[in-house]
C-alpha positions in Angstrom: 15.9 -97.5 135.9 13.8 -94.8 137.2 12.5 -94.7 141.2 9.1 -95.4 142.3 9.4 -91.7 143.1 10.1 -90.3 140.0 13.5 -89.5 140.0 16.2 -91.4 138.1 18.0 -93.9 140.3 20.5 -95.6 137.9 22.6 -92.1 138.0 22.9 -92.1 141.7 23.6 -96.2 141.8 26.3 -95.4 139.4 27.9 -92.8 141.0 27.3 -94.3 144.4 29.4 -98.0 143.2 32.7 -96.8 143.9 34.1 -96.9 147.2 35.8 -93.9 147.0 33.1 -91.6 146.0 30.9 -93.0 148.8 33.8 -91.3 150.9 33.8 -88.4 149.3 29.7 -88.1 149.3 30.2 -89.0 153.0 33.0 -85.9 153.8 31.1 -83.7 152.1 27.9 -84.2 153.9 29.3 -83.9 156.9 31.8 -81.2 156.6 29.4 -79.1 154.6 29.9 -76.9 152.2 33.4 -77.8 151.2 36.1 -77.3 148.5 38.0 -80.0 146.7 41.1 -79.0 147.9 39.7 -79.5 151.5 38.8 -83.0 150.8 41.7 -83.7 149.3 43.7 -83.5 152.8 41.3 -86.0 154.0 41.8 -88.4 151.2 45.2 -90.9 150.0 44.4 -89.2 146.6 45.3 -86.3 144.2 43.1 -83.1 144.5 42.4 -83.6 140.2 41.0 -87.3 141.8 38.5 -85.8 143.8 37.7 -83.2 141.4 37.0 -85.8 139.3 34.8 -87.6 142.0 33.0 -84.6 142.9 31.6 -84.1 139.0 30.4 -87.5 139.0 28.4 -86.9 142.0 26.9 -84.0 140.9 26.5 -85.4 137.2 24.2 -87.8 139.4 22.9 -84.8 141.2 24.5 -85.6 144.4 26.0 -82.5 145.2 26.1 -78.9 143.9 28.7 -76.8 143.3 28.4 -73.2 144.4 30.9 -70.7 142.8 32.4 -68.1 146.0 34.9 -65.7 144.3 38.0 -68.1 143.1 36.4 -71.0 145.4 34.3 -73.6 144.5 32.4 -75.4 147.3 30.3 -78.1 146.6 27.2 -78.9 149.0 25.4 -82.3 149.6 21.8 -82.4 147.3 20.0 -85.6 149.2 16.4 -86.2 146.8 18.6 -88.2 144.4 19.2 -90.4 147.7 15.8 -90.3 148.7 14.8 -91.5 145.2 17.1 -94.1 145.1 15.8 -95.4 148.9 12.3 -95.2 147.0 13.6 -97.1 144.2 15.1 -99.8 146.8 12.2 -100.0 148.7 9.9 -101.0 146.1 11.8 -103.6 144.5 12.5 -105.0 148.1 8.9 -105.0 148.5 7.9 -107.0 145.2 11.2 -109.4 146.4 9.3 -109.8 150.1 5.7 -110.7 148.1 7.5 -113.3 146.1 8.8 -114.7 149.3 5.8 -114.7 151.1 4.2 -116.3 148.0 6.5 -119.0 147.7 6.3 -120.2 151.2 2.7 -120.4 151.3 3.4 -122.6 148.4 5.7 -124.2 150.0 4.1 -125.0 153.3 0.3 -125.0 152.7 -0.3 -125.2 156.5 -2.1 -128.1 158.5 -3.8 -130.8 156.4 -7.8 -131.2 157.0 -7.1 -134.1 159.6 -5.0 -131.9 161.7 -1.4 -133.2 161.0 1.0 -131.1 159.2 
């Protein structure tokens, strides 16, 4: 599944389908650049959990990590969401056409003698 953008969407729909990682996506871009052990005080689950989290969100390019002496912080990357929202809004579009087309089907409007 690739965006309407260019980028690759499925990655980011993937990584996006668990609740947890949403959260984690979510702490991260707020808090900024932040280490797992940080989000691990804001989460009901082991620091090796979010570790774990936080590769599958940068395996879909969701965040990067950025090596400080013995830290590792790991910063929100937001294109991959953009592409996605590209992705979303073109197949909503073609969904909103086939609507459209379908009612007109539906209800051809007023008959030539003026009833409906």
């Amino acid at each position: 599944m690739t965006a309407a953008g260019g980028g690759d969407a499925e990655g980011v729909f993937d990584a996006l389908g668990d609740p947890t990682r949403r959260a984690v996506l979510g702490a991260v871009a707020t808090a900024g650049p932040v280490t797992a052990t940080e989000l691990a005080r804001r989460f009901p689950v082991s620091r090796q959990a979010v570790v774990k989290h936080l590769g599958a969100l940068a395996g879909a390019g969701l965040v990067a990590p950025e090596r400080t002496g013995r830290e590792v912080r790991y910063h929100l990357v937001p294109a991959p969401l953009d592409d996605a929202a590209t992705w979303l809004r073109h197949v909503g579009g073609a969904w909103d056409d086939r609507i459209e087309r379908l009612r007109a089907h539906l209800d051809p409007g007023p008959s030539v003698d003026g009833s409906t």
